[in-house]
C-alpha positions, 0 to 999 in steps of 0.5 A: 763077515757074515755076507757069506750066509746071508739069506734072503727075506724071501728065503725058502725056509726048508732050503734055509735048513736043508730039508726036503721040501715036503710036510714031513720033516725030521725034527732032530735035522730041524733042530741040530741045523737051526742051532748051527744056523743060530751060531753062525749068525747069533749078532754076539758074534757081531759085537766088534763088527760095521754096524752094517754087519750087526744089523745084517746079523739081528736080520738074519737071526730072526730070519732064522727064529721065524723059518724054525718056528714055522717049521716045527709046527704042523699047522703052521708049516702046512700053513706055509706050504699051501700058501706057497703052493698058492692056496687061498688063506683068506682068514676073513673066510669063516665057513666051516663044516657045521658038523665039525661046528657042532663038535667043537661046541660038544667038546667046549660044552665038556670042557665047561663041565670039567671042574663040577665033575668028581675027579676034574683031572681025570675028566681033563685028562681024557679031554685031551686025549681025545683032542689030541686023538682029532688033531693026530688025525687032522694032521696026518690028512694034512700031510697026505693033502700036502704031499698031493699039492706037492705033486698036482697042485690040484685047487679042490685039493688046495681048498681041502687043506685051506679047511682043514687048517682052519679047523685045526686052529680050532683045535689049538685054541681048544686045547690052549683053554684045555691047558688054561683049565689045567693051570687053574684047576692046580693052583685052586687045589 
């Protein structure tokens, strides 16, 4: 019988796996809980059950899926926390630092002239780095935002994570084209 597990819709995803609420998280303890949770309400394990049960389980298990998910990824777990911190995520807001703006342009502009240079890999690959440099930094910020709102729940604090997640979905969709590039550049040559 599976009422014996059941989560709620509206479970904490760190309570659902045991963690410590907080922006840092073991992966490995993600993992390993996310596989136990899996077994025990894979629907599988459903199949000779009441259609309730079944359903129960289908539920649970994407339940489950949804929490790792989120949960494995830095953005999209300070995305969580800071909304369950009660932080604004108002994606129709669309200011942004012009600064920052205007790097994002200088690194598209890079990435356009990736495959004219004399070793495209090459020029790709120091791309990256350099985005993955900007996105290590932009995570270890969110993580010390984070943890301060754990503890204060201050709104200037708030607002400062709410920017600099945006700013980090630039930076996905930027290596995404980045990976995009790399894919192309291997099945040309």
């Amino acid at each position: 019988m599976l009422a014996n597990m059941t989560f709620s819709p509206s479970a904490d995803y760190f309570e659902l796996f045991g963690l410590p609420r907080g922006f840092a998280i073991n992966q490995e303890q993600l993992a390993l809980r996310f596989r136990e949770l899996q077994r025990t309400a894979h629907p599988d394990r459903f199949a000779n059950a009441s259609s309730q049960d079944k359903r129960l389980s289908v539920q649970q298990a994407a339940l489950i899926n949804e929490a790792y998910q989120v949960l494995r990824s830095p953005l999209s777990r300070g995305r969580y926390l800071l909304e369950q911190l009660g932080a604004s995520l108002d994606d129709s807001d669309t200011s942004m630092d012009p600064a920052f703006l205007m790097e994002q342009m200088e690194l598209r502009e890079a990435l356009a002239q990736v495959a004219d240079s004399d070793d495209p890999f090459a020029s790709l690959d120091t791309l990256r780095q350099r985005i993955e440099g900007q996105e290590r930094d932009m995570v270890a910020q969110l993580q010390q935002i984070v943890d301060e709102s754990l503890a204060s729940c201050d709104p200037q604090t708030l607002q400062a994570g709410v920017q600099l997640l945006r700013k980090m979905q630039f930076m996905q969709r930027l290596l995404s084209e980045v990976d995009s590039l790399e894919d192309s550049l291997v099945h040309q040559g």
